[in-house]
ROSE-733949 format. One record per residue: residue in one letter; x negated, y negated, z negated of N, C-alpha, C in turn. Coordinates in steps of 0.1 Angstrom, whole numbers, padded with zeros to 4 digits, always signed. Example, Ala and Ser with C-alpha at 12.3 -4.5 7.8 and 13.67 -1.06 7.14 Angstrom:
# ROSE-733949
a-0132+0057-0078-0123+0045-0078-0132+0033-0078 s-0128+0022-0071-0137+0011-0071-0129+0000-0079 
END
This chain:
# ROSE-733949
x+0734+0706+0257+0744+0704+0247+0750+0717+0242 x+0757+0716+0225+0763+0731+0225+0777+0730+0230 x+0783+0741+0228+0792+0746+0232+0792+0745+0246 x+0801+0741+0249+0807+0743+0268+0803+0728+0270 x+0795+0720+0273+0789+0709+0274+0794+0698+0266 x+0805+0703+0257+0809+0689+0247+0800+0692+0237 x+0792+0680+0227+0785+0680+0220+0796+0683+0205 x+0787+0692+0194+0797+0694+0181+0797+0677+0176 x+0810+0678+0167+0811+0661+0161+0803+0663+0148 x+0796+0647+0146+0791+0648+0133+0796+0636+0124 x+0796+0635+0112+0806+0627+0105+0797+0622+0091 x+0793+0614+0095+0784+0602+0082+0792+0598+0075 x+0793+0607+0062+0799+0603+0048+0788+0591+0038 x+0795+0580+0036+0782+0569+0030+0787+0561+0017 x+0781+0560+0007+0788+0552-0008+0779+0556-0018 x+0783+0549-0027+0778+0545-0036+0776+0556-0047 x+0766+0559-0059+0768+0568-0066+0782+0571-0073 x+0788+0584-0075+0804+0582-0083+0810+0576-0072 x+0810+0578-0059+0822+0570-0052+0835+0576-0045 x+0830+0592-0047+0839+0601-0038+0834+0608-0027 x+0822+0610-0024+0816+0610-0013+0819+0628-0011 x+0812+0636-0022+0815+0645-0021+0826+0655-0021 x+0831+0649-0028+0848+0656-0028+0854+0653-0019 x+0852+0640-0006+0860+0636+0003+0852+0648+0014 x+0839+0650+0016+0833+0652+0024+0839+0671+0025 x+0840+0672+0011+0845+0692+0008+0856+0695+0012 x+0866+0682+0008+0882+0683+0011+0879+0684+0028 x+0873+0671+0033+0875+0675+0050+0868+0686+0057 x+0855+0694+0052+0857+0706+0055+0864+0715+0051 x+0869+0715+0043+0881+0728+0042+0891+0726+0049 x+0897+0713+0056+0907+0711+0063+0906+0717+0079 x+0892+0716+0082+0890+0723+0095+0886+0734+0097 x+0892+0747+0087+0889+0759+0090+0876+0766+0091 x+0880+0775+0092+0864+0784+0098+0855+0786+0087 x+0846+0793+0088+0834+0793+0082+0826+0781+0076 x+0824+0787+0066+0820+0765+0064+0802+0768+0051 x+0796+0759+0060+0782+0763+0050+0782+0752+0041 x+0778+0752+0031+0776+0738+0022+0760+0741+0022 x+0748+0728+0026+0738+0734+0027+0734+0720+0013 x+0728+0723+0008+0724+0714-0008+0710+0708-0007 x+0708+0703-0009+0694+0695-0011+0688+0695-0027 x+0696+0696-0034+0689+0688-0051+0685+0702-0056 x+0676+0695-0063+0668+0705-0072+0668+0700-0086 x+0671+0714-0097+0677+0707-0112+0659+0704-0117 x+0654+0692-0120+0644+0687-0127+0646+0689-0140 x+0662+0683-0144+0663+0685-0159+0677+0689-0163 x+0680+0687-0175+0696+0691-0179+0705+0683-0175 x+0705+0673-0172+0713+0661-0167+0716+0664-0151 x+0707+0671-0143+0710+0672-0130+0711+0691-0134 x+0711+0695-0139+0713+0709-0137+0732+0708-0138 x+0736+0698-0148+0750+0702-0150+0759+0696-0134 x+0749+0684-0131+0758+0682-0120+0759+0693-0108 x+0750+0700-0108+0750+0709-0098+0758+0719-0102 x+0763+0720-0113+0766+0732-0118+0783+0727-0116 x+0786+0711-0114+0800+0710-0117+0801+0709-0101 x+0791+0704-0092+0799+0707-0077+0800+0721-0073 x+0786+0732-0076+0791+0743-0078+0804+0750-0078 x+0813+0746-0091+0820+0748-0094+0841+0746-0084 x+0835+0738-0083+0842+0724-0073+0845+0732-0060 x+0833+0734-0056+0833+0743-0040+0832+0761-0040 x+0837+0762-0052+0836+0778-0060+0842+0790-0049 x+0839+0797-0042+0843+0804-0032+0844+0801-0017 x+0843+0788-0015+0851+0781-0006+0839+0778+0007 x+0832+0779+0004+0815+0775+0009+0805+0786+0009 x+0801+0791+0018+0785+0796+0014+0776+0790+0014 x+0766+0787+0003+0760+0777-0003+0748+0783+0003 x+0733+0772+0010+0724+0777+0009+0716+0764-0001 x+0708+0765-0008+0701+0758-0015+0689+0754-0006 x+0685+0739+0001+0675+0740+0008+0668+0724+0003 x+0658+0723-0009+0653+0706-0004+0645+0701+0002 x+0640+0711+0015+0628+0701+0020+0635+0705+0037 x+0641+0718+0043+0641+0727+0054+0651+0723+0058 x+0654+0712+0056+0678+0713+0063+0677+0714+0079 x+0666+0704+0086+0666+0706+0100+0667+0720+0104 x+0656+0726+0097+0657+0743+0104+0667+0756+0100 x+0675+0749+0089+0684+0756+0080+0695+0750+0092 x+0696+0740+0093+0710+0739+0102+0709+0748+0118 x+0696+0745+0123+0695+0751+0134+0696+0769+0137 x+0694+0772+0121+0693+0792+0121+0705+0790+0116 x+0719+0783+0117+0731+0789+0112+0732+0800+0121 x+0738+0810+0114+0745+0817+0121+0756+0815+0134 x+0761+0820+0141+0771+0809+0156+0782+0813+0149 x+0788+0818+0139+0801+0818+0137+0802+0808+0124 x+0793+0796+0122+0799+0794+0113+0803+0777+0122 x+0815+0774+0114+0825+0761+0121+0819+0748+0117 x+0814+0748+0105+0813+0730+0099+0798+0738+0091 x+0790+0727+0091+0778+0725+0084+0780+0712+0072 x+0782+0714+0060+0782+0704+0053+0770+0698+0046 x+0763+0690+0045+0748+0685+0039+0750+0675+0028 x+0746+0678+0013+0750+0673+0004+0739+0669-0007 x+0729+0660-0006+0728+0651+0002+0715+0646+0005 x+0712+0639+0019+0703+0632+0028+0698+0622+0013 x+0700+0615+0010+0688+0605+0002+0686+0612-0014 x+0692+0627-0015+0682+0631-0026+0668+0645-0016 x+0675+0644-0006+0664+0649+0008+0656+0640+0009 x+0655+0629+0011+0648+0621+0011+0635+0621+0003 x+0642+0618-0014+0635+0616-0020+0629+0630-0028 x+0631+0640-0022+0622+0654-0024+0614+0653-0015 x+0615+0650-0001+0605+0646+0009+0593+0636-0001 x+0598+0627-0005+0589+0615-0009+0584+0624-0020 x+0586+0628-0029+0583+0637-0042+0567+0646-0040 x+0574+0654-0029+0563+0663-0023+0556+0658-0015 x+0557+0648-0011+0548+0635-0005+0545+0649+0010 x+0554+0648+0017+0556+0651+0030+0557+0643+0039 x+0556+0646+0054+0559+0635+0067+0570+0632+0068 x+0573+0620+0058+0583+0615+0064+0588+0613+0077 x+0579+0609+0087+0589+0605+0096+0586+0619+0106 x+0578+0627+0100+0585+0638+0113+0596+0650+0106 x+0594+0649+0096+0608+0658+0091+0621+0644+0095 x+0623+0633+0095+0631+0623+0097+0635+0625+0113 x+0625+0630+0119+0629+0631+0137+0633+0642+0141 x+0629+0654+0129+0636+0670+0133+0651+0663+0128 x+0656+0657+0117+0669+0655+0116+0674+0648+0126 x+0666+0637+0133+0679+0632+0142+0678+0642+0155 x+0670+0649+0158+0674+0654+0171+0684+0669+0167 x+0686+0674+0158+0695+0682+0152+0712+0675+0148 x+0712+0665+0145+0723+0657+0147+0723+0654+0157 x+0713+0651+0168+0716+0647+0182+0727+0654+0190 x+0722+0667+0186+0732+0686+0197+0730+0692+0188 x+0738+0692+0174+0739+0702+0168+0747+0716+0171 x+0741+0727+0162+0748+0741+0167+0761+0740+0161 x+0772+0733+0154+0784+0732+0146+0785+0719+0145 x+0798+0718+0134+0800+0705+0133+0796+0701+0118 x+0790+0687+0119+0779+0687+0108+0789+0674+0099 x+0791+0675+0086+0792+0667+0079+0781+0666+0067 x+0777+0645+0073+0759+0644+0065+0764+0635+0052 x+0764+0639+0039+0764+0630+0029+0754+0621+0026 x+0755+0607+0020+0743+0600+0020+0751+0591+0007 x+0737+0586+0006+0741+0578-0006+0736+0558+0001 x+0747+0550+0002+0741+0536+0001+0733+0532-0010 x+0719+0526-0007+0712+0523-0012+0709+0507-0017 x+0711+0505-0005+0707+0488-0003+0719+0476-0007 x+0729+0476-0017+0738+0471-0026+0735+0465-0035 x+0726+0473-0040+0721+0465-0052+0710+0452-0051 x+0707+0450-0061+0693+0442-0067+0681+0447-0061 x+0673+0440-0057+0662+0447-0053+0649+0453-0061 x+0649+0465-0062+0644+0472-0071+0626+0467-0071 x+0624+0468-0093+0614+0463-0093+0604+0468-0091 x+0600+0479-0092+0592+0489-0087+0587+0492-0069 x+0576+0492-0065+0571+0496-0052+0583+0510-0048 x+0576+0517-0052+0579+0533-0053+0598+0531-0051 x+0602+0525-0057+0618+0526-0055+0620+0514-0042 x+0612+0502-0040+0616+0496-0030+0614+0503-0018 x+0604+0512-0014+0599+0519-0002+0610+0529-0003 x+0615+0538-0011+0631+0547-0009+0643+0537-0007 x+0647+0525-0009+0655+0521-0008+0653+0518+0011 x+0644+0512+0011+0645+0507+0026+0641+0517+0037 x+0638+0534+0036+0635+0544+0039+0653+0550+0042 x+0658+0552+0032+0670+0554+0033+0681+0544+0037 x+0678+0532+0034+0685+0524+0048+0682+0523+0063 x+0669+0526+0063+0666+0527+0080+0670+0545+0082 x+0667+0552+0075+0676+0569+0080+0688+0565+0079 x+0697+0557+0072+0712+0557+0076+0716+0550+0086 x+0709+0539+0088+0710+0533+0101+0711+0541+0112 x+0700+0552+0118+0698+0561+0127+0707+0569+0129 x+0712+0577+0114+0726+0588+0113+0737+0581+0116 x+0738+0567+0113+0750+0566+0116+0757+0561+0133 x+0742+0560+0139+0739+0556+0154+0744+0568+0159 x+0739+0576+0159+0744+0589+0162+0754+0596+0156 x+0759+0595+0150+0772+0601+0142+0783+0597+0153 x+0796+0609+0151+0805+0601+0158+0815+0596+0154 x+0812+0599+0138+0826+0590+0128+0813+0585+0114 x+0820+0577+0112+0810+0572+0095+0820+0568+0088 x+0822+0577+0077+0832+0571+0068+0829+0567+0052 x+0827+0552+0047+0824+0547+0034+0834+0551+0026 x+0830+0558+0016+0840+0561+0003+0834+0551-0008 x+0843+0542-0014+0846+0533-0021+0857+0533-0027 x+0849+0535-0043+0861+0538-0053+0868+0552-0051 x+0864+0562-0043+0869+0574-0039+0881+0568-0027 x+0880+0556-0023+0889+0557-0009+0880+0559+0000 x+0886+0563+0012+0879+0565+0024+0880+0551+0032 x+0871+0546+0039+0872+0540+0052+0864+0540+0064 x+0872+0539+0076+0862+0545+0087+0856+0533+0086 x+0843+0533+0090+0836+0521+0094+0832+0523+0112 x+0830+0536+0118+0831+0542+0133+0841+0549+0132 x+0845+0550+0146+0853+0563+0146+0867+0560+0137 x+0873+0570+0137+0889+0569+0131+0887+0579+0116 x+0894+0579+0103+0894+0590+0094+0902+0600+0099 x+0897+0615+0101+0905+0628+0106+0920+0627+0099 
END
């Protein structure tokens, strides 16, 4: 286990696109002090995702040391440095779907993440996107991510010690209490 045998807490942020997820998940790291990593997943494909990056960028402007990582987060979380307090991950199902992209092992980069959430080195806040809301998508290729990313949230949130759904940009705990 790390620290002095208490395990660090980890905190499954989960909703819908546009739901708050991010801005809930940045406000509660900044509330718990310390050193704080914001570790990113997305990669700008086009102009449409360049600006979004460009506006959370903006959002978390000093406040974060940002590493850019889409395929490495297990081993990016694991080489933090020991001084830093909160690990923030922004986000698991566009990880996912750069995993699927680069047509990598899913399920063993999917088992370096849960045993890194298992005893992580800090305290990890994991953003995710709910998938399985909608319609069921008509495409193979989007059915196999949808239910890929419901069975990875399933797992994260097994192991998480809080899960909080942002809906409409409210928070609610669904485990655990809101900080």
């Amino acid at each position: 286990m790390s620290g002095q045998g208490k395990k660090n807490p980890v905190t499954l942020v989960i909703g819908g696109g546009r739901s708050g997820k991010s801005t809930w998940a940045e406000a509660y790291a900044r509330s718990l002090g310390g050193k704080r990593v914001y570790l990113a997943a997305a990669e700008a494909f086009d102009e449409e995702m360049k600006e979004r990056i460009r506006a959370h960028q903006a959002r978390r402007s000093g406040q974060f040391i940002t590493i850019e990582e889409p395929l490495q987060l297990s081993g990016r979380i694991m080489n933090l440095p020991s001084d830093v307090r909160v690990c923030l991950v922004d986000c698991l199902t566009v990880w996912l779907g750069n995993l699927m992209h680069y047509e990598k092992d899913l399920e063993a980069y999917l088992e370096d993440l849960y045993r890194v959430v298992d005893d992580p080195p800090c305290e990890l806040i994991l953003v995710t996107n709910e998938t399985g809301l909608g319609i069921v998508p008509a495409d193979p290729m989007s059915r196999i991510f949808r239910d890929r990313a419901g069975w990875m949230n399933q797992r994260l949130a097994l192991l998480a010690d809080r899960v909080v759904l942002l809906m409409a940009g409210i928070p609610l705990a669904i485990k655990g209490t809101l900080p």
